[in-house]
N, C-alpha and C positions, 0 to 999 in steps of 0.2 A: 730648279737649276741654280746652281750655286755661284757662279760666276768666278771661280776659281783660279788663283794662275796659271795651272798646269793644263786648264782646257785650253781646247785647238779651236784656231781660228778660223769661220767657213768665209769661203772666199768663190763668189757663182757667177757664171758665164751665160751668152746664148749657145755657148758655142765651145770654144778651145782658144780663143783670141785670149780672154784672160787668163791664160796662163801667163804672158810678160808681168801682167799684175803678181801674180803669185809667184815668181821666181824671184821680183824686183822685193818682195817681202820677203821670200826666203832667206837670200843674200843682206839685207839688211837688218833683221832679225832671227838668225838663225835658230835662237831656243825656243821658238814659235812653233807650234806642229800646225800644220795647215789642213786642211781639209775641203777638195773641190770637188765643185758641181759644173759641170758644162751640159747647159740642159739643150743638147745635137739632138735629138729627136723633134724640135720643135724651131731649131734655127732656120731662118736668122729671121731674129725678131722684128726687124725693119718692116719688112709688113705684115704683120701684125697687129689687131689695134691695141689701142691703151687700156681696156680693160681687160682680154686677153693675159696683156705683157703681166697687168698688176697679178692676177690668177698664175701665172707659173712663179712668179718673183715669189709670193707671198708661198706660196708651197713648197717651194725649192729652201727656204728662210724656214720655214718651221720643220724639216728635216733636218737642215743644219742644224737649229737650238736645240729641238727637242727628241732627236733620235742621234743626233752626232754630239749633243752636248757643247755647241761652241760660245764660245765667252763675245767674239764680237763676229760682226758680218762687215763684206767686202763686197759692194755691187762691183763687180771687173768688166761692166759692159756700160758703154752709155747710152744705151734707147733704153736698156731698164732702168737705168740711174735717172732720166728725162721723166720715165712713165711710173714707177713706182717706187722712188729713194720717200719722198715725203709719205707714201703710206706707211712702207715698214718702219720709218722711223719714230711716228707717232702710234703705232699697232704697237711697237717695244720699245717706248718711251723708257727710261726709269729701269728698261731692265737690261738690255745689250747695248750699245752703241752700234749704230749703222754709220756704214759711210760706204761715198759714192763715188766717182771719178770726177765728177763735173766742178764741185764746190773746190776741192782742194785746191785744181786748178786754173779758176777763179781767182782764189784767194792768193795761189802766188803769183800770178799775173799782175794783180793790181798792188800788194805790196811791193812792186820792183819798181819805183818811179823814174827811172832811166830810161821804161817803154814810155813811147808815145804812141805808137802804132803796131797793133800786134796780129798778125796772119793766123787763120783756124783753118787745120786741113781735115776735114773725115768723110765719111762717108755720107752719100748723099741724102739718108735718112736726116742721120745726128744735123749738118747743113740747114735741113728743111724742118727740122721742129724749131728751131731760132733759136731754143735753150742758151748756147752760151753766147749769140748775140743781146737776150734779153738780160741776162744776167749781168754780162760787161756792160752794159748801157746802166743797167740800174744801179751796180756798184760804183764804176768809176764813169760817169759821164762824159769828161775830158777824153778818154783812151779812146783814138783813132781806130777802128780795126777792119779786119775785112774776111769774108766768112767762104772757103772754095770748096767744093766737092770737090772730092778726088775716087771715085768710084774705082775705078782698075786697080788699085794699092793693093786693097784686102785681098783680094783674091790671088792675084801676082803672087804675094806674097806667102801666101796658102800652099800656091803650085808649087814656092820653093826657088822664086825667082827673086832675090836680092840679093846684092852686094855683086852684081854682074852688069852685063852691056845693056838689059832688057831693061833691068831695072832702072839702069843713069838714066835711059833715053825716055823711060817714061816718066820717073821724077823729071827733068830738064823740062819737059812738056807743060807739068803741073805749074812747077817752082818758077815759071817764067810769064804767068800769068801777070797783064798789068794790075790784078786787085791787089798782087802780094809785092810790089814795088813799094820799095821805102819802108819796109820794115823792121822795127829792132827785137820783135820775137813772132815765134813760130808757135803755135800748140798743138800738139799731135795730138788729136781728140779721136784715138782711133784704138785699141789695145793693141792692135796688130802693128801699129806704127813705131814703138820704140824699137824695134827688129832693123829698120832703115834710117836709126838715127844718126849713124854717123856718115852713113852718104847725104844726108840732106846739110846735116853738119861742114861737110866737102862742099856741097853744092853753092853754100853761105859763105866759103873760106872762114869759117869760125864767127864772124862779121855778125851773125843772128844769134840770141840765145834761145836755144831749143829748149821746147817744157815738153816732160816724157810723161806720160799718165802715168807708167808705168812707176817710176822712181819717186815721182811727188805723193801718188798713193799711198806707198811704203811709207813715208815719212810720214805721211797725217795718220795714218794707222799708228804706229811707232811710239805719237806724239800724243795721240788718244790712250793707249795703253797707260803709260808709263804717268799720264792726268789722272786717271782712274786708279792707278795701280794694279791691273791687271798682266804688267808685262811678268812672262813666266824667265826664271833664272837657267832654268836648264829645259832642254828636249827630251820629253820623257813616253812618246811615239814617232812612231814615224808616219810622214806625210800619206795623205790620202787622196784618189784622184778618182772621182765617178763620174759619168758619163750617164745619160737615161737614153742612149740609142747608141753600141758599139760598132765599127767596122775597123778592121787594118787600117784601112787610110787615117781614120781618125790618131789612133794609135804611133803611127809615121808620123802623121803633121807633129803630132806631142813636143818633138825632140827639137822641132823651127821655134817654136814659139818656150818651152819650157830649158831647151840649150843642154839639158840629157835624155836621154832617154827614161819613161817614166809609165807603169802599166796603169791601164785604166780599165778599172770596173765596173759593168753596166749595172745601173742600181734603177728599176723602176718604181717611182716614188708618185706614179697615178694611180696604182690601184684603191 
């Protein structure tokens, strides 16, 4: 595998929630051809355990290299990013670049030093592994923060309920939480969360600065390409989208989370 400009980039889910990831790369690098996996036969990996998670990650990761030909990989989920970034990264040391949602946003958390105190809202998995509690403690010691499950979000949002009456009252519920008082950022540790960014944005009166997984990933991708010199000059396919377990519904949700309408291919990559 030659790591070529013109190969596309695999970009893999538990689910369809990464697709905010792969839209926020599309829109930012558009002569990128993308190529995704939402592995819905097997979601939501939340429970799941961690050698599981690393067994579909690491197999889902060598379709994309080695049958889809991709130059870099995209974890768009963070319970895989938690349970198996540091395998594939050192399994394809030297040969792809991996990246993951968790470190980026890290990394621009703690270079903003204007936060003092920054709120994490995900799911109650991402919450309960401590990941980016351990990680912000380790990196910036100083940085006050505080870590809230928001269970209801994903799914809410799934059903196609944001930017409405259900959705303010059930953010108002979350966002009024005493953990997340006195905060100057927010981290949406969720893929499905940049979807209700700008109501939470509302919710803040602009007052917090909001970090999107979806948008910060684009940009460490972006920035890793163009390190390496893999970023491609023009789009020379068109995007790719498979799924390893299809239904309509899956297919409808597509358009909440990808913002058009997008077909998806069932590819079974167990046999």
């Amino acid at each position: 595998m030659g790591n070529q400009k013109h190969q596309p980039v695999g970009v893999f889910d538990s689910g369809i929630g990464g697709l905010t990831v792969a839209n926020a790369i599309s829109k930012l690098l558009p002569n990128e051809q993308i190529i995704y996996f939402g592995d819905t036969a097997h979601m939501p990996y939340g429970d799941k355990s961690k050698g599981l998670i690393r067994l579909y990650a690491s197999r889902i990761t060598d379709f994309l290299l080695y049958e889809q030909n991709c130059k870099a990989i995209v974890i768009a989920c963070n319970t895989a990013s938690a349970a198996a970034y540091e395998l594939l990264r050192d399994k394809h040391k030297g040969s792809v670049p991996v990246i993951n949602v968790i470190d980026p946003m890290i990394e621009a958390v703690i270079a903003d030093d204007n936060i003092k105190k920054v709120g994490i809202i995900a799911t109650k998995t991402t919450i309960g592994s401590g990941v980016y509690q351990e990680k912000l403690t380790r990196r910036k010691p100083a940085l006050k923060f505080s870590a809230v499950a928001t269970p209801l979000l994903a799914s809410m949002i799934e059903e196609g309920y944001y930017n409405d009456n259900i959705s303010r009252a059930v953010l108002e519920s979350y966002l009024s939480n005493e953990e997340l008082k006195d905060i100057d950022a927010l981290v949406l540790a969720c893929t499905h969360y940049p979807l209700i960014k700008n109501e939470i944005a509302a919710f803040y009166n602009g007052q917090v600065k909001i970090f999107d997984s979806a948008e910060v990933v684009a940009a460490k991708l972006k920035w890793v390409l163009e390190k390496e010199g893999l970023n491609s000059e023009r789009k020379t396919a068109d995007d790719l989208f498979y799924v390893s377990d299809f239904t309509e519904s899956f297919e409808r949700t597509t358009k909440i989370f990808y913002g058009q309408q997008i077909r998806l291919e069932q590819c079974n990559i167990w046999r």
